[in-house]
N, C-alpha and C positions, 0 to 999 in steps of 0.2 A: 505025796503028802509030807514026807520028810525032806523034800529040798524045800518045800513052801517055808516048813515051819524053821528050816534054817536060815532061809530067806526074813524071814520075816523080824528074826529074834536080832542078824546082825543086822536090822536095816534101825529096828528101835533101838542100840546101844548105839548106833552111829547117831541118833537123833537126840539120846540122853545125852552124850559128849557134847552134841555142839549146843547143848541149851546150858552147860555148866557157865554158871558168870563169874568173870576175874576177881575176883575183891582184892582193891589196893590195901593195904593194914595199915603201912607207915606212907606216913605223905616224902615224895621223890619225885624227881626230874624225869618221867618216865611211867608207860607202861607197862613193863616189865624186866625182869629180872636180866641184868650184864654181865654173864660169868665168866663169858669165851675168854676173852684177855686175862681177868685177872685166875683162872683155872689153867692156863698156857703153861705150855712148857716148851724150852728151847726146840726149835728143830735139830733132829741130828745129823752131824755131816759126817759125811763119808769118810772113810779111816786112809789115811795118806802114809806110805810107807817111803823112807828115804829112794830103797831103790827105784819107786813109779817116777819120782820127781827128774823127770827129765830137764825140767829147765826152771830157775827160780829169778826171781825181779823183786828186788825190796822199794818200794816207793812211801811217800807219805806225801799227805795231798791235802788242801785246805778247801774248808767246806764253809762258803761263807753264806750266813742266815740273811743276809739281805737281798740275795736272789730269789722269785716268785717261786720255784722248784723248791726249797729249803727252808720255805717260811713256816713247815708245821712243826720245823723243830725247835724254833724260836715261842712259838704264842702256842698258850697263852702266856701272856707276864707273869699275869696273876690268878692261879688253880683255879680253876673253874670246872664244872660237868664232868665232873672225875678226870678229866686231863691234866697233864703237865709235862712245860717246857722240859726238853731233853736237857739241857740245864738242872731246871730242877729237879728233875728226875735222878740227877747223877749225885746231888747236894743232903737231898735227903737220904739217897742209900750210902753215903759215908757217914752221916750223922747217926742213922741206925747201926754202921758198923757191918751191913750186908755186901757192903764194896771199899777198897781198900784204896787210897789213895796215894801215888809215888811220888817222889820229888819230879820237879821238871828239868832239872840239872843232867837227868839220867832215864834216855827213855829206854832202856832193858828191864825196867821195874825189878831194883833192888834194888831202891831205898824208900822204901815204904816211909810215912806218914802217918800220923794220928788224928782224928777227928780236930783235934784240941789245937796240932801245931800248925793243921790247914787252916782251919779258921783264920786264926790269929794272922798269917801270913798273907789272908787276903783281906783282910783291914787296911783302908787305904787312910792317909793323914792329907790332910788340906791346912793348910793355911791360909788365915783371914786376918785383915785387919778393922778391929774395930776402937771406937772411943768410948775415954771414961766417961761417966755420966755426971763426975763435977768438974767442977772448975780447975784446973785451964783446960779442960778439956782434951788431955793428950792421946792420942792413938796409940796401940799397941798392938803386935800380931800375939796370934793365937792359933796356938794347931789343933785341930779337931779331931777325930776319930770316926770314919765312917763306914759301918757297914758292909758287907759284902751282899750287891744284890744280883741275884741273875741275872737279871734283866742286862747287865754289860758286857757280856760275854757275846758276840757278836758273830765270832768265826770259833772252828775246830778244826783240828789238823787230825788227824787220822794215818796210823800207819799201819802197813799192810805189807801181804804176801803174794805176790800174781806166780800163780806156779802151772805147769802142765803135766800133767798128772797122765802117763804111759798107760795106766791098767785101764783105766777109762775115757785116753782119749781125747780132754777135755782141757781146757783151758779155766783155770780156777783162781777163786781171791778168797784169801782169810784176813780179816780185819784184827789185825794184833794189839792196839793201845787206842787210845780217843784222849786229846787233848785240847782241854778247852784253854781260849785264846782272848782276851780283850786287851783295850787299848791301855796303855802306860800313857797316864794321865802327871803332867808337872803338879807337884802340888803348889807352887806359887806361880805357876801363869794359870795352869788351867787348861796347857793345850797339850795335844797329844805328842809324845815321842814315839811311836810306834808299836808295834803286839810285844803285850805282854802274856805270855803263856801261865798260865797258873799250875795244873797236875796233870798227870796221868794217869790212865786209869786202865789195867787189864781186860780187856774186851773179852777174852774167853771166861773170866770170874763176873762179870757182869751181866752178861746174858740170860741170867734167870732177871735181875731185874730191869730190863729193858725188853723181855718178852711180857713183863704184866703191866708194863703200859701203854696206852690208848695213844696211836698217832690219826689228828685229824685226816679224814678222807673228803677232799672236798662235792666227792660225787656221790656218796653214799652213804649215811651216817648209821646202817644197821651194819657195812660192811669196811670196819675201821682195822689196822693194822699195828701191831705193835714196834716201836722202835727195832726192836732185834729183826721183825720182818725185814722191813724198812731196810737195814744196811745189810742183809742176805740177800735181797730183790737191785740193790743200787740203785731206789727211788731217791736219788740225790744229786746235786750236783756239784763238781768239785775238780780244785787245778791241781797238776803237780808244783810243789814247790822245792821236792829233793827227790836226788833216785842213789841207790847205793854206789859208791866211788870210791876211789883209792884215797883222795883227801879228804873226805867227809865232808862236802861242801856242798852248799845249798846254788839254788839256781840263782839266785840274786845274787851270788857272790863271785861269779863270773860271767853275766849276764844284767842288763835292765831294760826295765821299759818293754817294748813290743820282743824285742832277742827274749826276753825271759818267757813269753807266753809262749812263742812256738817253737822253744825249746820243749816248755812244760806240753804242750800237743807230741813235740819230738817222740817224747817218752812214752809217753798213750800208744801212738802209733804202730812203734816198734815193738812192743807187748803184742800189739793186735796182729801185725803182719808175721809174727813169729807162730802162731797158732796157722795164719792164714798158709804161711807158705811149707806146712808142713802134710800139704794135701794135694795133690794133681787132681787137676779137673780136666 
């Protein structure tokens, strides 16, 4: 009689539970509640001591958004469904003052930056020529003032640490800086000169706020990832464009064209094969 009536008692609280009804309160994009990301906290990595480091690779590598692999960190343009472009992900947390922006001059971050003096520095000027609207009608240029918009940041350059790590074993990367990159526009043709790099930004100080935002998952939309996932995981994709050297020299400056790409493989390679060949099979 006493398993019945304990039978019985948890079969109707299981049956009260499932008759309780959701009620929405505020009208939202959803039916229910999205706290996993924004309640996130960085993962923690394992504590690296000088003596485990048996072998160290400083590379920096560029991650360009117009490959189909890197498009979520590009779009949206424009904020939508609680998302936002890793761009602007990076734009708002210096304007809050929750990430700290460094010159580009200097990627050891120190020389910090101000909300105020970033801004201002990515203001671009154009030149236009327009006419008066009396007579004789003369033409005059005039320089504009435009905006800094996400949306032309197109690549980022990433610099990193590939290390193998003795107490565990293990073949490891910490992503030390993130710099965003777009094009150096003429202001009186219009056409492009080449990347122009804007800041830096310390990756280990911004990791709280690149774990509280939402990177598109295009398989899954209850099972989304935060940016900080995202470049712990190496769901991206991306060349080398320098590796550390006696003259500090990029791979374009003694290399072009197809030489510079399997050079930048070169580099990939010999990181892997140094893991690889430090095991008998």
């Amino acid at each position: 009689m006493a398993k019945n009536a304990i039978v019985i008692t948890m079969l109707g609280l299981l049956f009260s539970l499932q008759s309780v009804a959701q009620v929405i309160e505020t009208t939202r994009d959803g039916f229910y509640d999205k706290v996993t990301i924004e309640e996130k906290e960085p993962a923690v990595l394992p504590y690296v001591r000088e003596a485990d480091v048996f072998m160290a690779k400083r590379v920096w590598q560029v991650i360009d958004m117009r490959e189909k692999m890197n498009q979520p960190l590009y779009f949206p343009i424009t904020p939508t469904n609680s998302r936002r472009s890793l761009m602007q992900v990076l734009v708002d947390a210096i304007r809050e003052g929750s990430v700290t922006a460094y010159s580009v001059d200097n990627d050891e971050f120190t020389i910090p930056m101000t909300p105020e003096q970033l801004f201002s520095n990515l203001e671009r000027k154009q030149t236009i020529t327009m006419q008066r609207p009396e007579p004789p009608y003369l033409e005059y240029d005039t320089t504009l003032t435009i905006s800094f918009n996400p949306a032309d940041v197109i690549r980022f350059r990433i610099k990193e640490e590939w290390f193998f790590d003795s107490k565990r074993s293990v073949l490891d990367v910490r992503v030390l800086g993130i710099c965003p990159v777009r094009d150096n526009i003429d202001p009186l043709t219009g056409e492009s000169r080449g990347d122009e790099p804007l800041f830096w930004v310390y990756y280990p100080d911004a990791r709280k706020t690149l774990a509280n935002a939402e990177v598109f998952n295009r398989h899954n939309d209850a099972q989304r990832m935060s940016y900080d996932d995202m470049f712990l995981r190496r769901f991206f994709s991306s060349y080398v464009y320098k590796e550390s050297n006696v003259h500090d020299r990029r791979i374009q400056d003694y290399y072009s064209g197809l030489d510079a790409l399997l050079e930048a493989e070169r580099v990939k390679e010999a990181i892997r094969n140094f893991e690889h060949d430090l095991w008998e099979y």
